[in-house]
C-alpha positions as CSV (number, residue, x, y, z in Angstrom):
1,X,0.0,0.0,0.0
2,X,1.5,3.6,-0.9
3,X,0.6,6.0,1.0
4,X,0.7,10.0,0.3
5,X,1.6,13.4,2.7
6,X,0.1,16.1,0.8
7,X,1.6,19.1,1.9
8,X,-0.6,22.9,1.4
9,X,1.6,25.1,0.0
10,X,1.0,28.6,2.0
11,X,1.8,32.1,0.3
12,X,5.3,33.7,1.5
13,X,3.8,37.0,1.6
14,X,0.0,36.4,3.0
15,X,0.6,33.1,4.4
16,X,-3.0,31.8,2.3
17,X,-2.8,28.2,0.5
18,X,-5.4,29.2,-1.9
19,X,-2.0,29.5,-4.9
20,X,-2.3,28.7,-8.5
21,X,0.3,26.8,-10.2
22,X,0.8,29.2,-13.9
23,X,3.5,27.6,-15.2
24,X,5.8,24.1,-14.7
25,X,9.1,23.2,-16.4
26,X,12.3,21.9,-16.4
27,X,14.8,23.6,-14.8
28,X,18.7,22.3,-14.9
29,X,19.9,19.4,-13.1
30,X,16.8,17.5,-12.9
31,X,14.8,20.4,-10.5
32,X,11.3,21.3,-11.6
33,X,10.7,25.0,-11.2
34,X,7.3,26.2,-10.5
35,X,6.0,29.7,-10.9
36,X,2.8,30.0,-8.7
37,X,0.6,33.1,-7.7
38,X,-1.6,33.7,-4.8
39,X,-5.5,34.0,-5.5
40,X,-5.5,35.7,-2.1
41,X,-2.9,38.9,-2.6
42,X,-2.4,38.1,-6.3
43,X,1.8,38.1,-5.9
44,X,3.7,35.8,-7.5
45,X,6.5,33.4,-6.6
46,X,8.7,30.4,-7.8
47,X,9.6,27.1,-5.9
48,X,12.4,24.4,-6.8
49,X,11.5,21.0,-6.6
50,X,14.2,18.2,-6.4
51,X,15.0,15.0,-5.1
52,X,17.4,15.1,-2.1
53,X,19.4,11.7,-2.4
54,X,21.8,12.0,0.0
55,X,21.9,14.7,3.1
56,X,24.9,16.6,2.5
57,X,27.1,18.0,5.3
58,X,29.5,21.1,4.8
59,X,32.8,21.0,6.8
60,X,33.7,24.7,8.1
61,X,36.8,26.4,8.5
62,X,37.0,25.6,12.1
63,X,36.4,22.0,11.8
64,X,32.7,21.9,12.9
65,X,30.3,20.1,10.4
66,X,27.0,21.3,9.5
67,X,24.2,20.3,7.4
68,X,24.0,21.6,3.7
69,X,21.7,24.8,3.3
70,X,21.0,26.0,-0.2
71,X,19.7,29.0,1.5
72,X,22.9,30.4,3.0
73,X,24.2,30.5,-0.3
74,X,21.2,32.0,-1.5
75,X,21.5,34.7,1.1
76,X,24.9,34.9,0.2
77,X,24.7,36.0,-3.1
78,X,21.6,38.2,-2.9
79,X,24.1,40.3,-1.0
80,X,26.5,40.4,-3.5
81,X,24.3,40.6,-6.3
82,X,22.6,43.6,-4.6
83,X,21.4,46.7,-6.8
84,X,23.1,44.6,-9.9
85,X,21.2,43.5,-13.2
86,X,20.7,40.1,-11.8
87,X,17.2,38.1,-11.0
88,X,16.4,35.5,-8.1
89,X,15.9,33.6,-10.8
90,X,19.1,33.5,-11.4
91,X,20.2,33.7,-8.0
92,X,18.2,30.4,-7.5
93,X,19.6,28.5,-10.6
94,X,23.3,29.8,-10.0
95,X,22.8,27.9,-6.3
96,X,21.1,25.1,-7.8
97,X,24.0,24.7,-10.1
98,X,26.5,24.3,-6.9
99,X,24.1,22.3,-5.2
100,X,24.0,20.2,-8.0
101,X,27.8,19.9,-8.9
102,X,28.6,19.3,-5.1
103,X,25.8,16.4,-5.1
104,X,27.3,14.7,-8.6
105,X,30.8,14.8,-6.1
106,X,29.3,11.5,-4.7
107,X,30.1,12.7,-1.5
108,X,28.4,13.1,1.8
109,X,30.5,15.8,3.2
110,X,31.8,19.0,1.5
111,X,34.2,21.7,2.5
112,X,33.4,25.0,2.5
113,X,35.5,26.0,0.6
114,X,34.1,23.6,-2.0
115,X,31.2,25.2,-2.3
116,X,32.7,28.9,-2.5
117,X,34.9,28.0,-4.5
118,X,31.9,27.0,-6.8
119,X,29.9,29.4,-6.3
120,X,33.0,31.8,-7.0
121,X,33.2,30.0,-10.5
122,X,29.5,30.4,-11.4
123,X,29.1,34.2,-10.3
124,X,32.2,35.6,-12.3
125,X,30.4,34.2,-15.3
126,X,27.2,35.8,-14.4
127,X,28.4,39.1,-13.0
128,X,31.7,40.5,-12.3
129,X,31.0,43.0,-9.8
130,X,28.9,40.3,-7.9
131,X,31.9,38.4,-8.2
132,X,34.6,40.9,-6.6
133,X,32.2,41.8,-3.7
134,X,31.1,38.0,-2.9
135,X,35.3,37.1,-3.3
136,X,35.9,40.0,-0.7
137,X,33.9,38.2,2.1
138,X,34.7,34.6,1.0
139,X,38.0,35.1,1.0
140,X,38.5,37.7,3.6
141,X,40.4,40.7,1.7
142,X,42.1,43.1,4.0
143,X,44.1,45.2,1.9
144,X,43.2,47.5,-1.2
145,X,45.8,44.9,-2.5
146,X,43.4,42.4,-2.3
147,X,40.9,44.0,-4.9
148,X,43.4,44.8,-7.1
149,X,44.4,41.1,-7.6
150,X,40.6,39.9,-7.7
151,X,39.9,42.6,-10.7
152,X,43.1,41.5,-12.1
153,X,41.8,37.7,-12.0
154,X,38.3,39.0,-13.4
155,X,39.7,40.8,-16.5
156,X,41.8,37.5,-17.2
């Protein structure tokens, strides 16, 4: 016997479930990307859907492990990608990119520096602004000198 959770979806902004689905497709790396809209305050959102295979764990700096969270690299780049040309949507697929190269690793744990490195590889591609200021946290610049090298490495 199979038995099904069905889980409401509620609005992030009004919190209703009454949501439409408008549109369903493919996204990369297996992820179905839904764009929905709320019948209650009429704004619209996307979700990701994907399988989680394996629960992936992200090794620090300091040595303590932690549980994977596409989120923090979401977060992460919203900052750097602030008042830039760039879209959640592309926010979202640029971190479903890492999540899905670090998952095809075969791996259940991940350094952090793994996945900045990643992400690193993905946003100077997409923006190079984005890039320098996301580079100047990840990797901890202190000195002017430290941009220069970065904008030197970008306009390679």
């Amino acid at each position: 016997m199979i038995h099904y959770i069905v889980i409401k979806m509620k609005c992030p902004y009004c919190g209703s479930e009454n949501i439409k689905t408008l549109e369903t497709r493919d996204s990369p790396n297996n992820v179905i990307r839904r764009r929905k809209e709320c019948l209650n305050c009429g704004r619209r959102f996307t979700t990701y859907e994907y399988i989680e295979t394996v629960e992936l764990m992200v090794k620090k700096k300091d040595g303590r492990i932690e549980r994977f969270d596409l989120n923090k690299i979401v977060r992460g780049l919203q900052k750097a990608c602030e008042k830039r040309p760039i879209t959640m949507e592309q926010i979202n697929d640029l971190a479903e990119h890492v999540r899905y190269d670090l998952m095809m690793k075969g791996k259940d744990e991940v350094s952090s520096k793994e996945i900045g490195d990643l992400v690193m590889k993905y946003l100077k591609n997409l923006d190079r602004i984005a890039y320098i200021r996301f580079a100047s946290v990840y990797k901890e610049f202190k000195e002017p000198e430290d941009f220069q090298r970065a904008i030197q490495e970008v306009r390679r």
